[in-house]
MARRODO-740774 format. One record per atom (N, C-alpha, C, O, CB): residue number from 1; residue in three letters; atom name; y, x, z. Coordinates in nm, 2 decimals. Glycine has a CB too. Example, Ala and Ser with C-alpha at 12.3 -4.5 7.8 and 13.67 -1.06 7.14 Angstrom:
2
+------+------+------+--------+--------+--------+
! resi ! resn ! name !      v !      u !      w !
+------+------+------+--------+--------+--------+
!    1 !  ALA !    N !  -0.57 !   1.32 !   0.78 !
!    1 !  ALA !   CA !  -0.45 !   1.23 !   0.78 !
!    1 !  ALA !    C !  -0.33 !   1.32 !   0.78 !
!    1 !  ALA !    O !  -0.33 !   1.42 !   0.85 !
!    1 !  ALA !   CB !  -0.45 !   1.13 !   0.90 !
!    2 !  SER !    N !  -0.22 !   1.28 !   0.71 !
!    2 !  SER !   CA !  -0.11 !   1.37 !   0.71 !
!    2 !  SER !    C !   0.00 !   1.29 !   0.79 !
!    2 !  SER !    O !   0.11 !   1.34 !   0.80 !
!    2 !  SER !   CB !  -0.06 !   1.41 !   0.57 !
+------+------+------+--------+--------+--------+
//
This chain:
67
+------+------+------+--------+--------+--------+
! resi ! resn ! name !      v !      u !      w !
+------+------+------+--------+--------+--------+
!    1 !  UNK !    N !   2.96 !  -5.35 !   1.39 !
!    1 !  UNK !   CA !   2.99 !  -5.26 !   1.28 !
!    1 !  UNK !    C !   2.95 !  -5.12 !   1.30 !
!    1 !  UNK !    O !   2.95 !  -5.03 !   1.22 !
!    1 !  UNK !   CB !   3.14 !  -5.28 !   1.25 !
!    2 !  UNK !    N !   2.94 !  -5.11 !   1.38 !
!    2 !  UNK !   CA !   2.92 !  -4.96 !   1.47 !
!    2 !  UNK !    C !   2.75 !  -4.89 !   1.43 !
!    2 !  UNK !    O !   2.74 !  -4.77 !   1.39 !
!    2 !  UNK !   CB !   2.93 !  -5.01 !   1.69 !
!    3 !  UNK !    N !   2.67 !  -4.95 !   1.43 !
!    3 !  UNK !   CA !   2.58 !  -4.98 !   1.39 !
!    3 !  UNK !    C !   2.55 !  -4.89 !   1.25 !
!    3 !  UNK !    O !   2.53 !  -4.78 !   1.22 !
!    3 !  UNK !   CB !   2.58 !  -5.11 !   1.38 !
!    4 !  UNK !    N !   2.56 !  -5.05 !   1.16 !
!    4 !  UNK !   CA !   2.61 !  -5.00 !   1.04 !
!    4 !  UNK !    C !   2.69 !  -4.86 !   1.00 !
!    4 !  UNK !    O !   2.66 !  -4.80 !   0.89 !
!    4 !  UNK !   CB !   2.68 !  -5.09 !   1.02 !
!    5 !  UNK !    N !   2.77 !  -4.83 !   1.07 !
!    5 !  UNK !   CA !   2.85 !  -4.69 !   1.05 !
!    5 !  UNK !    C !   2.71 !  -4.54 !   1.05 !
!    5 !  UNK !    O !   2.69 !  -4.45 !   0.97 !
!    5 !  UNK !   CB !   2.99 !  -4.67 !   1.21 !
!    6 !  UNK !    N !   2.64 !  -4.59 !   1.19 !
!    6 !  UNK !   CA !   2.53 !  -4.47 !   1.19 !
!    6 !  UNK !    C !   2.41 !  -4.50 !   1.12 !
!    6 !  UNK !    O !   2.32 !  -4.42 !   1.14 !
!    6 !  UNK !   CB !   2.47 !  -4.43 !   1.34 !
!    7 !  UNK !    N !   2.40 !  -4.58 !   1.05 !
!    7 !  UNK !   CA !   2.29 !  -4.59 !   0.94 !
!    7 !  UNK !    C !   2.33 !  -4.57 !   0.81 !
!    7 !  UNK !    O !   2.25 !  -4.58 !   0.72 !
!    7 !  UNK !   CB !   2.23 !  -4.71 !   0.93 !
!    8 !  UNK !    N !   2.41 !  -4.55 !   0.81 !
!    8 !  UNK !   CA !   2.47 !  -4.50 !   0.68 !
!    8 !  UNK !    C !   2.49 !  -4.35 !   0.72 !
!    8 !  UNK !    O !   2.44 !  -4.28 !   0.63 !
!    8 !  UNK !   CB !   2.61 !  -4.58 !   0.64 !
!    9 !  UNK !    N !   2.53 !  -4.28 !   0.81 !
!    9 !  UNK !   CA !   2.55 !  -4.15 !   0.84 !
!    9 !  UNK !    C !   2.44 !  -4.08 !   0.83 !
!    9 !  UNK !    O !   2.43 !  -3.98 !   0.76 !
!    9 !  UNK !   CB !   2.60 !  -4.14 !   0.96 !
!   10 !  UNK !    N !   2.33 !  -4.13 !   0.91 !
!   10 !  UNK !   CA !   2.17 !  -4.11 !   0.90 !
!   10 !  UNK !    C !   2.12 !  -4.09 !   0.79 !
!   10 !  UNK !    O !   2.04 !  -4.00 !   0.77 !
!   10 !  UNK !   CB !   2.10 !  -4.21 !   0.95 !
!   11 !  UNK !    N !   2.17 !  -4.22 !   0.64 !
!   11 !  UNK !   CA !   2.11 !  -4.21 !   0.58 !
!   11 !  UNK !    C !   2.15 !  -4.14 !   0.51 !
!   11 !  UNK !    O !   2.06 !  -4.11 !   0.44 !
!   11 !  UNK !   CB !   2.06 !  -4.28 !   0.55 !
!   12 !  UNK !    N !   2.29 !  -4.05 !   0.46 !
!   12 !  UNK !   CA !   2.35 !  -3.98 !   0.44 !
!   12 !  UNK !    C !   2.25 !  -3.82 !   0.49 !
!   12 !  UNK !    O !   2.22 !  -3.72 !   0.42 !
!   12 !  UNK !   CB !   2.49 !  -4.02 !   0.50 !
!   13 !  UNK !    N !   2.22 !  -3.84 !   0.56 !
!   13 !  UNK !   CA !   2.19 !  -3.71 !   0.61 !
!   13 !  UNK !    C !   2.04 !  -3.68 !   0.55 !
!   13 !  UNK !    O !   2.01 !  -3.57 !   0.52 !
!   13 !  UNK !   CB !   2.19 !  -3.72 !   0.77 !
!   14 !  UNK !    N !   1.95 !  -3.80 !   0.52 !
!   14 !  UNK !   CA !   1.84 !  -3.77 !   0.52 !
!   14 !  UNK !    C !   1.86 !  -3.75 !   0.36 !
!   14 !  UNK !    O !   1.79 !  -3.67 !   0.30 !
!   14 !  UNK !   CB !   1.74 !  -3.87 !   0.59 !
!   15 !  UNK !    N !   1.94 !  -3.82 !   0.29 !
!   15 !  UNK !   CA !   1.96 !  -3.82 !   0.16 !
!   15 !  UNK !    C !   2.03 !  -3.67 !   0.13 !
!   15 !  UNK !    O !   1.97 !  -3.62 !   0.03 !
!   15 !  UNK !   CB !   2.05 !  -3.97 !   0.12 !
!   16 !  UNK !    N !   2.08 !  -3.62 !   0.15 !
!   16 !  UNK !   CA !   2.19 !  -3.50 !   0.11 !
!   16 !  UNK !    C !   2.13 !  -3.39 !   0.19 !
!   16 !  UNK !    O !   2.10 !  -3.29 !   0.12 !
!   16 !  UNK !   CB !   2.37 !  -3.54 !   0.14 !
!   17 !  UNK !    N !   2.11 !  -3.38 !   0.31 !
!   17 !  UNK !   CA !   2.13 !  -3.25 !   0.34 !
!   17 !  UNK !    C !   2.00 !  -3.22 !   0.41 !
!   17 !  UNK !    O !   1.98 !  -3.11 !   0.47 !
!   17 !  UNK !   CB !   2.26 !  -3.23 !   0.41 !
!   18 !  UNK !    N !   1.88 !  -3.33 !   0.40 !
!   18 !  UNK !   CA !   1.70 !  -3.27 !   0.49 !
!   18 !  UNK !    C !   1.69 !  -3.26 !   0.36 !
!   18 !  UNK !    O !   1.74 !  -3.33 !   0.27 !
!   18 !  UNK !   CB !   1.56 !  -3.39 !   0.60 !
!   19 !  UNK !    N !   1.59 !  -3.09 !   0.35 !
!   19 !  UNK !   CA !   1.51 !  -3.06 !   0.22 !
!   19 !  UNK !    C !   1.36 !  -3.05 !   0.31 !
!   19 !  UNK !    O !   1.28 !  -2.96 !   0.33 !
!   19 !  UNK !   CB !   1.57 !  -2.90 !   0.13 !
!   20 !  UNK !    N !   1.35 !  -3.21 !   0.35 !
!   20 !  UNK !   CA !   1.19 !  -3.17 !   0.33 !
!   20 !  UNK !    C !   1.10 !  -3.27 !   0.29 !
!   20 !  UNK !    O !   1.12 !  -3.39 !   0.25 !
!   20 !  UNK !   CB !   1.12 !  -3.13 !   0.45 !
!   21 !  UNK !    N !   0.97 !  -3.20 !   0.32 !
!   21 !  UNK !   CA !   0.84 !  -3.23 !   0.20 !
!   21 !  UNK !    C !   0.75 !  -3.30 !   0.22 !
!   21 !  UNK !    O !   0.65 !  -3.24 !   0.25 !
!   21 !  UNK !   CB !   0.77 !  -3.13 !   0.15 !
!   22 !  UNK !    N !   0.74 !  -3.44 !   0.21 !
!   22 !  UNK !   CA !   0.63 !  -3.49 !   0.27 !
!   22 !  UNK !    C !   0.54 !  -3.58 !   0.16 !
!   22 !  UNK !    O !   0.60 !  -3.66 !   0.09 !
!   22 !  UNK !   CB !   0.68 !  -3.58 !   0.40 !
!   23 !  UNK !    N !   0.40 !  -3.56 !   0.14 !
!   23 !  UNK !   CA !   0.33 !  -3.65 !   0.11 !
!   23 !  UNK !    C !   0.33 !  -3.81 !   0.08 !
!   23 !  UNK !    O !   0.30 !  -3.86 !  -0.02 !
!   23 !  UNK !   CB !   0.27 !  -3.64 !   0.18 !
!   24 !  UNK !    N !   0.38 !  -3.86 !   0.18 !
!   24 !  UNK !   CA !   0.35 !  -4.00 !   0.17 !
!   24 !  UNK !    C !   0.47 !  -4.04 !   0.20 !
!   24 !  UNK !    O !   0.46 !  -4.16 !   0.20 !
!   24 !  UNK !   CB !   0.25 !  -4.05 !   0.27 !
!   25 !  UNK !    N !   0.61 !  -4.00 !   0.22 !
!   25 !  UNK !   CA !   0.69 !  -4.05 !   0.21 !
!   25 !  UNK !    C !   0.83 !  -3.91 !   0.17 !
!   25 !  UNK !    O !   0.85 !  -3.79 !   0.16 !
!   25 !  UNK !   CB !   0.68 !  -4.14 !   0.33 !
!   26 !  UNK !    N !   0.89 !  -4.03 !   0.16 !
!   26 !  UNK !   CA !   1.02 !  -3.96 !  -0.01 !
!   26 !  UNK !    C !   1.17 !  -3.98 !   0.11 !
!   26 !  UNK !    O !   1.20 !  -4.09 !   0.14 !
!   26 !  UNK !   CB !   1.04 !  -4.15 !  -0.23 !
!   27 !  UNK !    N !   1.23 !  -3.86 !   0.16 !
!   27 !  UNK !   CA !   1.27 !  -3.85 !   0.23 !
!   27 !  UNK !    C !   1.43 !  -3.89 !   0.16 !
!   27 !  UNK !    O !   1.50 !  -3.94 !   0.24 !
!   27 !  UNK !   CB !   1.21 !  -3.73 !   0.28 !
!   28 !  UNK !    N !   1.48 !  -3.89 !   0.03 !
!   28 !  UNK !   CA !   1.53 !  -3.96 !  -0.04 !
!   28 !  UNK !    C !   1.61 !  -4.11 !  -0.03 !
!   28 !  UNK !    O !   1.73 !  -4.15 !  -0.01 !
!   28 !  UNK !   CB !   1.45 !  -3.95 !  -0.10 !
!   29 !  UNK !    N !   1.44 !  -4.17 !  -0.06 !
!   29 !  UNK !   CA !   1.39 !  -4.31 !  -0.08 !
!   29 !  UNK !    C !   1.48 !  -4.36 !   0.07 !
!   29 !  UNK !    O !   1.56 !  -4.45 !   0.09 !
!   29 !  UNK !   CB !   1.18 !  -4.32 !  -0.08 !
!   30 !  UNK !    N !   1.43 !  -4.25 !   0.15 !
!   30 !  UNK !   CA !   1.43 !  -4.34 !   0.31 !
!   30 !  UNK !    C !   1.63 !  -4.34 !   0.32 !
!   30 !  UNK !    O !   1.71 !  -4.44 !   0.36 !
!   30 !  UNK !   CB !   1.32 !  -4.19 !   0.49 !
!   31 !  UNK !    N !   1.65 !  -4.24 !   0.29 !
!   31 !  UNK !   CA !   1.80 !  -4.20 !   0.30 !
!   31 !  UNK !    C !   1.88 !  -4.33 !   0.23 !
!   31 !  UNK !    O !   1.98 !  -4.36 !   0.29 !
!   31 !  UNK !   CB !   1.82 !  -4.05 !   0.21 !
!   32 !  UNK !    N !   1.84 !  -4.38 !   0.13 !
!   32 !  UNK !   CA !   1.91 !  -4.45 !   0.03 !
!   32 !  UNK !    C !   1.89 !  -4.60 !   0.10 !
!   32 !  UNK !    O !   1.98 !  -4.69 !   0.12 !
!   32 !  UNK !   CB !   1.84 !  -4.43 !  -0.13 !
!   33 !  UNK !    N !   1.76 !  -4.61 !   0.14 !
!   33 !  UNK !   CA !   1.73 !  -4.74 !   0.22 !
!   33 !  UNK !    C !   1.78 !  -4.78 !   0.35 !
!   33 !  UNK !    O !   1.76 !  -4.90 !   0.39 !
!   33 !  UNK !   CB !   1.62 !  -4.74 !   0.24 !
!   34 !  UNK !    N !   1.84 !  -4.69 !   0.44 !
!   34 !  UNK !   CA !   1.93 !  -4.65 !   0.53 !
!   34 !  UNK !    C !   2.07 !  -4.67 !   0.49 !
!   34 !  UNK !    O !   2.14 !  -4.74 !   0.57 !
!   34 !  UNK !   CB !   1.91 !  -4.53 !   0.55 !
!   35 !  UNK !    N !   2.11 !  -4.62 !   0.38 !
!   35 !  UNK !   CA !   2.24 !  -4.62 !   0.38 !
!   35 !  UNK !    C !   2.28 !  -4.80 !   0.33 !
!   35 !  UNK !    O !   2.38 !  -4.87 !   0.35 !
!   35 !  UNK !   CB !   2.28 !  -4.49 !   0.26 !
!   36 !  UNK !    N !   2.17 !  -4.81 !   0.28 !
!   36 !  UNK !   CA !   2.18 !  -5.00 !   0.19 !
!   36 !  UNK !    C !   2.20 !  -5.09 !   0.30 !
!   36 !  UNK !    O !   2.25 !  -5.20 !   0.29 !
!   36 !  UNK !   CB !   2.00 !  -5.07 !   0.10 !
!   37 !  UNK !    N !   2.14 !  -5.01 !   0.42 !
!   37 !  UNK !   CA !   2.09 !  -5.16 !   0.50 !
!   37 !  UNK !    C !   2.21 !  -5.12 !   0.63 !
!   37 !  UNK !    O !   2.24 !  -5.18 !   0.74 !
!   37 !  UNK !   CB !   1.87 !  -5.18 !   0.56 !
!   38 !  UNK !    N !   2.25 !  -4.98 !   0.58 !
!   38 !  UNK !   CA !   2.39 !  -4.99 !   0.65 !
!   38 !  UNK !    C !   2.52 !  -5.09 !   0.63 !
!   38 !  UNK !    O !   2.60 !  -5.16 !   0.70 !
!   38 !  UNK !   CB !   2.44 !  -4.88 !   0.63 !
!   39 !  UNK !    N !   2.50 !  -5.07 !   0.48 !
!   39 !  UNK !   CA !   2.59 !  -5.18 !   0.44 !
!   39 !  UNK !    C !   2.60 !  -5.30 !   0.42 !
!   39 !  UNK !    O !   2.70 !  -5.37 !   0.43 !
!   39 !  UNK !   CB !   2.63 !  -5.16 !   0.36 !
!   40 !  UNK !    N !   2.47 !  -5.34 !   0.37 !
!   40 !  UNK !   CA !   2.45 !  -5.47 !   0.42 !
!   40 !  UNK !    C !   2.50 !  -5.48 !   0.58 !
!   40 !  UNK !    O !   2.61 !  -5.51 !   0.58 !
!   40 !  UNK !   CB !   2.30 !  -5.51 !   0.40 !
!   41 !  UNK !    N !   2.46 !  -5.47 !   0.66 !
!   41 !  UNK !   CA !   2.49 !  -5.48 !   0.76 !
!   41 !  UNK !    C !   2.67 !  -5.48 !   0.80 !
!   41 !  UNK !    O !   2.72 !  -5.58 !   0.85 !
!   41 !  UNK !   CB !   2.40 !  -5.39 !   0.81 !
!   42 !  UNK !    N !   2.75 !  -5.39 !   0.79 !
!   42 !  UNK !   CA !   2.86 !  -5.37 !   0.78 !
!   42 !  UNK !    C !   2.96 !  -5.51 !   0.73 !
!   42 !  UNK !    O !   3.05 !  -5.55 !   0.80 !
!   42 !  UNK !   CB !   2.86 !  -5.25 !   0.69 !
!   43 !  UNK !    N !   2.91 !  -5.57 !   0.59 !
!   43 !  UNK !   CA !   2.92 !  -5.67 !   0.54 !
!   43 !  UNK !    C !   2.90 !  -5.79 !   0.64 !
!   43 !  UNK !    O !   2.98 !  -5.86 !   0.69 !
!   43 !  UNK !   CB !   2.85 !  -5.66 !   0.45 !
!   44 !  UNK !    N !   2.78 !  -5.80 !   0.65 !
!   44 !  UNK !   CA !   2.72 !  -5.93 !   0.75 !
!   44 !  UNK !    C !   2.83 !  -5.92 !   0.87 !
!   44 !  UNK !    O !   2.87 !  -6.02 !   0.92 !
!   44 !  UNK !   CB !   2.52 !  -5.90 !   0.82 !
!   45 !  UNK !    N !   2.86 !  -5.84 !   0.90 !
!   45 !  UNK !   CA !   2.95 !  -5.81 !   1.06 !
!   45 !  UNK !    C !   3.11 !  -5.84 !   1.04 !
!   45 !  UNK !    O !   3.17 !  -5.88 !   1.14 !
!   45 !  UNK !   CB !   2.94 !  -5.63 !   1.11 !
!   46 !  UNK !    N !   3.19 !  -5.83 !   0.91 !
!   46 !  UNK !   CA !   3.30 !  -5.89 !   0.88 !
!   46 !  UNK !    C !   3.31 !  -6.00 !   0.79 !
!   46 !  UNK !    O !   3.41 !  -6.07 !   0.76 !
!   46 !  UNK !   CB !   3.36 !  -5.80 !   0.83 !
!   47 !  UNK !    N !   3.18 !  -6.03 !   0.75 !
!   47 !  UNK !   CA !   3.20 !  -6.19 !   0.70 !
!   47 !  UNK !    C !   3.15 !  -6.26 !   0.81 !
!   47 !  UNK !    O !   3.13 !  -6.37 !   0.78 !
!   47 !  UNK !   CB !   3.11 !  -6.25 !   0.56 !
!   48 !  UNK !    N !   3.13 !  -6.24 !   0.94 !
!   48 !  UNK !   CA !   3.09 !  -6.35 !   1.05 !
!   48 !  UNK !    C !   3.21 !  -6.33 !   1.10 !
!   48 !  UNK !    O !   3.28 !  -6.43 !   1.10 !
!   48 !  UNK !   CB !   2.96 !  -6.33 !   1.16 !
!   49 !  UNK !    N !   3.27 !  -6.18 !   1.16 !
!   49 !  UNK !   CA !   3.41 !  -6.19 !   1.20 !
!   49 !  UNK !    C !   3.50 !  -6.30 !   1.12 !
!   49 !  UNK !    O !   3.53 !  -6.41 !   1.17 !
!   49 !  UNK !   CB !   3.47 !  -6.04 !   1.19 !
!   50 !  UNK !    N !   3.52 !  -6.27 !   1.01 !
!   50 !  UNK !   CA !   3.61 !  -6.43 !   0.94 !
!   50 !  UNK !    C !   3.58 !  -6.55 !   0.97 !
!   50 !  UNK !    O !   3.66 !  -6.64 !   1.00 !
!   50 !  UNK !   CB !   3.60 !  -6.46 !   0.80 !
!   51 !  UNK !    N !   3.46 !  -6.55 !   0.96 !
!   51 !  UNK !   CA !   3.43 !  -6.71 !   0.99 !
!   51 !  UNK !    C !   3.49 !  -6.71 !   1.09 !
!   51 !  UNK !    O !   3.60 !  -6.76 !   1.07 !
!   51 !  UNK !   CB !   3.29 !  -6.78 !   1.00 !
!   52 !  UNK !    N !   3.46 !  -6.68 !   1.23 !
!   52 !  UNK !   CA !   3.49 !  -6.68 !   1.34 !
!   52 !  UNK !    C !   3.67 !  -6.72 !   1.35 !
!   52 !  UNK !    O !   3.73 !  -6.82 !   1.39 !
!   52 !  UNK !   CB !   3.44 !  -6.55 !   1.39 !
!   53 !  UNK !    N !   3.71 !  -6.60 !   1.30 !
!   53 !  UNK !   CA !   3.90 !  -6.63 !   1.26 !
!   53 !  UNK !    C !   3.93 !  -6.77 !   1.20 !
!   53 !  UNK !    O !   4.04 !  -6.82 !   1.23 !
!   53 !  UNK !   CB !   3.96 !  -6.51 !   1.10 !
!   54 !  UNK !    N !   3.85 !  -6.84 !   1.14 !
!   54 !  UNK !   CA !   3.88 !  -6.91 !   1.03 !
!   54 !  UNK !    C !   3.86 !  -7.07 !   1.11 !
!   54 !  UNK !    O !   3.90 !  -7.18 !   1.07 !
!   54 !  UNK !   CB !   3.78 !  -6.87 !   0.89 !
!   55 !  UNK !    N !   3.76 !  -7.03 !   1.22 !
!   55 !  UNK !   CA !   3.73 !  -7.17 !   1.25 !
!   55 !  UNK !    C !   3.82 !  -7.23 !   1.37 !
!   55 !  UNK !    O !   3.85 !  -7.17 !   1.47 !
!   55 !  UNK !   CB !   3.58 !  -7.18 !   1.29 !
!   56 !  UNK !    N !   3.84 !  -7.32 !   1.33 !
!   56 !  UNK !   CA !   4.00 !  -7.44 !   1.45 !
!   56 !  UNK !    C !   3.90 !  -7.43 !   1.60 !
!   56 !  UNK !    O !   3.78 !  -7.45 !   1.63 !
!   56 !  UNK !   CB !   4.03 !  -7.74 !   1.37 !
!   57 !  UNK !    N !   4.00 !  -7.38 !   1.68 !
!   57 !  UNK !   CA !   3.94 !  -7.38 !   1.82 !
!   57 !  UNK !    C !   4.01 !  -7.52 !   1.86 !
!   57 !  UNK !    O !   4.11 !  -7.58 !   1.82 !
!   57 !  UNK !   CB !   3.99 !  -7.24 !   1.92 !
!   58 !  UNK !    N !   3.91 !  -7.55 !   1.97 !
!   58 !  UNK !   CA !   3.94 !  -7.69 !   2.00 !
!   58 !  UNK !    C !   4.00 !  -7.70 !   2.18 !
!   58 !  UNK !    O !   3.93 !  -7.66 !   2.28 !
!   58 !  UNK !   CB !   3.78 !  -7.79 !   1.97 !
!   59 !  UNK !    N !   4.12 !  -7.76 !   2.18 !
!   59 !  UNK !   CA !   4.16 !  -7.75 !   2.34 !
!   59 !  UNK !    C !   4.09 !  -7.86 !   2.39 !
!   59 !  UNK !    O !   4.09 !  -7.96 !   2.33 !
!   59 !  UNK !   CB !   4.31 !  -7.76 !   2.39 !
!   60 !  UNK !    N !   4.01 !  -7.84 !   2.52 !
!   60 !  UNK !   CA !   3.93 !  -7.90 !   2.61 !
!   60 !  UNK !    C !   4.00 !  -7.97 !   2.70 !
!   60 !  UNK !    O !   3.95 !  -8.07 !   2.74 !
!   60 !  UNK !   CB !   3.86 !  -7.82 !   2.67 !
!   61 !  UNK !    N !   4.12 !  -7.92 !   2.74 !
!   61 !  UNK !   CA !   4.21 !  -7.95 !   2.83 !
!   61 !  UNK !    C !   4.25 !  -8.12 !   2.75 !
!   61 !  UNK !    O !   4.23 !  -8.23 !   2.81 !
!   61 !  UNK !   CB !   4.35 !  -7.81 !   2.86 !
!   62 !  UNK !    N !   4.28 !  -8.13 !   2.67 !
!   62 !  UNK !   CA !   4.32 !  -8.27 !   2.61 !
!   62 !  UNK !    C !   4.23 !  -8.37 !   2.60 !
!   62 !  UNK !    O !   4.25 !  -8.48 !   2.64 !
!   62 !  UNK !   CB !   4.36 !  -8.27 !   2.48 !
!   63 !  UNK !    N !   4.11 !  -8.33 !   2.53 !
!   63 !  UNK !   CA !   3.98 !  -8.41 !   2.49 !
!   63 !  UNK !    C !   3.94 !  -8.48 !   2.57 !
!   63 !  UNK !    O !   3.85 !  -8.56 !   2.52 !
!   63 !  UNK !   CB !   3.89 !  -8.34 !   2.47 !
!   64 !  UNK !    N !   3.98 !  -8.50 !   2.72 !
!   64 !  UNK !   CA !   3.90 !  -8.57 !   2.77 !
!   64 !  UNK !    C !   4.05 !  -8.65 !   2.89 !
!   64 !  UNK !    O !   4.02 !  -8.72 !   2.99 !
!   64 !  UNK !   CB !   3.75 !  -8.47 !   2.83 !
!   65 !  UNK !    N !   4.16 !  -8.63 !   2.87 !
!   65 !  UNK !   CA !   4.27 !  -8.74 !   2.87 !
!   65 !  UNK !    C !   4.28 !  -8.90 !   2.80 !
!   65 !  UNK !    O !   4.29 !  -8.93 !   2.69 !
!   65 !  UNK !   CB !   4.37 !  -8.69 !   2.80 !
!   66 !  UNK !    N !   4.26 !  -8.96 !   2.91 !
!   66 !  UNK !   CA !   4.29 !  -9.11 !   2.84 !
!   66 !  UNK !    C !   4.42 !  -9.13 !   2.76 !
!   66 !  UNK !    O !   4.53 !  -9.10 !   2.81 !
!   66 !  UNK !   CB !   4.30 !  -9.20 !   2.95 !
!   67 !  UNK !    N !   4.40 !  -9.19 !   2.62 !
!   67 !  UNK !   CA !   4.53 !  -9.22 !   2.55 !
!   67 !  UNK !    C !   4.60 !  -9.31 !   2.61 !
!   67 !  UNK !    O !   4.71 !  -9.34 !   2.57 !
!   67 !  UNK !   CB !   4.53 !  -9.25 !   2.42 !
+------+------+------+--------+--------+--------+
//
């Protein structure tokens, strides 16, 4: 998640507060694309955490006791 947190910060940064000027790329553009794939990311990282919560752990110690 951590991740996610500085790509969004980054892209925050490049979006709001760099005023500069480039040709071939849109310093903007990049900021916004940053901040998106922060959150995507952010997302992807607490919907795996759930699954994880969600899924039945299995004791080993029994499984292999004769009934």
């Amino acid at each position: 998640m951590v991740p996610g947190i500085i790509l969004i910060i980054v892209g925050a940064i490049f979006t709001f507060a760099l005023r500069a000027e480039s040709s071939w790329l849109d310093v903007r553009v990049l900021g916004l694309i940053l901040m998106l794939g922060g959150a995507a990311f952010i997302v992807r990282s607490r919907v795996k955490r759930r699954d994880r919560q969600e899924a039945p752990l299995r004791d080993s110690r029994t499984e292999h006791l004769p009934s």
